[in-house]
C-alpha positions, 0 to 999 in steps of 0.5 A: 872478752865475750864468751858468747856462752863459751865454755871453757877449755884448757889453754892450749899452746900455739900450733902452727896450722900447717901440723894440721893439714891447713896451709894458706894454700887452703882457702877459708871458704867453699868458692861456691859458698853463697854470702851470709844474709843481714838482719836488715837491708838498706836497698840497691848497690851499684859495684865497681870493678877497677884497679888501685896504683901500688907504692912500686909502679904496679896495679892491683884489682879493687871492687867498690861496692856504693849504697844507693844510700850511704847510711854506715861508715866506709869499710875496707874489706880484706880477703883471704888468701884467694884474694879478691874472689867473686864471693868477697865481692858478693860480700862487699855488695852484702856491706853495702846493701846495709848502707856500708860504701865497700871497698874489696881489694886483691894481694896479687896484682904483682904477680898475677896482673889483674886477671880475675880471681875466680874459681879457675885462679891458682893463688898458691904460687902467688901466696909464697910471694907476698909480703907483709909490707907491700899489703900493709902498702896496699891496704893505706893505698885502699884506705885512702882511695875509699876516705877520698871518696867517702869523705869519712875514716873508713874501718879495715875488716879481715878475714884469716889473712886479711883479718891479721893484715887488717890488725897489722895495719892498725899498729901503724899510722894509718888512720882508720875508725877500727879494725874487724879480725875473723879469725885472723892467721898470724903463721908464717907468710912466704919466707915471713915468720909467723906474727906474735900474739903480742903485736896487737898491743901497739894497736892504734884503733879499737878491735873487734875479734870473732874467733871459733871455740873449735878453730884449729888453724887459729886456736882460741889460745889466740883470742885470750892472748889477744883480749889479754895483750888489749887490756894490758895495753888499753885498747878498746876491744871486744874479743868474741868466742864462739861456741864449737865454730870452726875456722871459716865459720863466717862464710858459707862453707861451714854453715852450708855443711854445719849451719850456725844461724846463732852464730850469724844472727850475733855476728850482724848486729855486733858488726853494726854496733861496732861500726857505729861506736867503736870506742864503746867496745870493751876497756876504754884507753888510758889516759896519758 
């Protein structure tokens, strides 16, 4: 596990969030947030609005965001619970501007149709609707969409709800290259409970985890049972601790209001060694 000059705290027991005044009602960033910058930019983006065909006859919103020049692997972006809002887009368009095909999609299409899911969207009635099954559905839907027209293995990347949603789907049989998780929320989903610690050993594919030293809604007691349960289990993966960030720190609600430049200066060139060599991350498999 990568501390990334982490001190260390008393392991602390699992709290669910909603004790501390976080629901997935809460999204984990400013709608107005700007996108984080990369160390390096590969050029122009085209981005595509349309929708992806659901395992029960419906439709969800997707974006593709297409480098001018493909120079990275494919990645599957999974959003947090707003679903598919304007800054994931941006952010997707981010991936791709590193040479990163980029596909965004939404959690919402059964319920809201596809009516844009900006500022003036009320996700919430929504939330209580989903269910695990129909976005891991939906996420194979995505990844298979984004293999067809790449070509190659696309990695899953997730945030807060997408982050676990993301780990989930590498426990199946889903072919993906790995799977990025920024501070994943395993509490409860709808009428769903809360997922165990324990579920990302049956992980199929290498894991990247960025979690916060400060997080409130995804204790660190999480990421050291994670990187504890990937040992146990063989699984190449490289579990990060961030120094007092909070939950959200990646997007831009944080670091507008308490700006963590290190922490984005690490996070970027980690992304990019990752999707370069993801069996080069932590422990390797055992054998047998």
């Amino acid at each position: 596990m990568s501390r990334y000059g982490c001190r260390r705290r008393s392991r602390k027991s699992w709290v669910h969030a909603t004790r501390l005044g976080f629901t997935l009602a809460d999204m984990c960033h400013d709608p107005s947030a700007s996108v984080p910058m990369a160390d390096r930019d590969e050029g122009p983006v085209s981005g595509t609005e349309f929708e992806l065909p659901t395992s029960d006859g419906r439709r969800f919103p997707a974006y593709l965001a297409s480098p001018g020049r493909p120079t990275g692997s494919p990645i599957v972006l999974l959003p947090d619970a707003g679903g598919l809002h304007p800054f994931y887009q941006e952010l997707a368009r981010r991936f791709a501007r590193l040479g990163h095909p980029t596909l965004a999609i939404d959690y919402y299409g059964r319920t809201a149709g596809s009516r844009a899911r900006d500022d003036g969207f009320d996700h919430v009635s929504h939330l209580e609707r989903l269910l695990r099954r129909t976005m891991l559905s939906d996420v194979h839907t995505a990844v298979g969409h984004l293999r067809t027209v790449t070509g190659e293995t696309p990695f899953v990347l997730g945030f807060c709800l997408g982050g676990a949603t993301g780990l989930l789907a590498g426990t199946t049989d889903l072919d993906i290259a790995g799977a990025v998780a920024f501070y994943p929320w395993l509490g409860e989903l709808g009428r769903e409970p809360a997922l165990p610690a324990e579920f990302v050993a049956g992980m199929r594919c290498p894991v990247l985890g960025l979690f916060g030293e400060a997080d409130e809604v995804t204790p660190v007691a999480v990421a050291r049972a994670f990187d504890d349960h990937l040992d146990r289990a063989g699984v190449p993966h490289d579990i990060v601790i961030y120094p007092d960030a909070v939950h959200g720190f990646f997007e831009w609600h944080y670091l507008d209001t308490n700006r963590r430049p290190d922490i984005v200066e690490d996070v970027w060139p980690r992304l990019a060694a990752f999707f370069a060599a993801p069996t080069e991350t932590g422990v390797r498999p055992r054998s047998g």
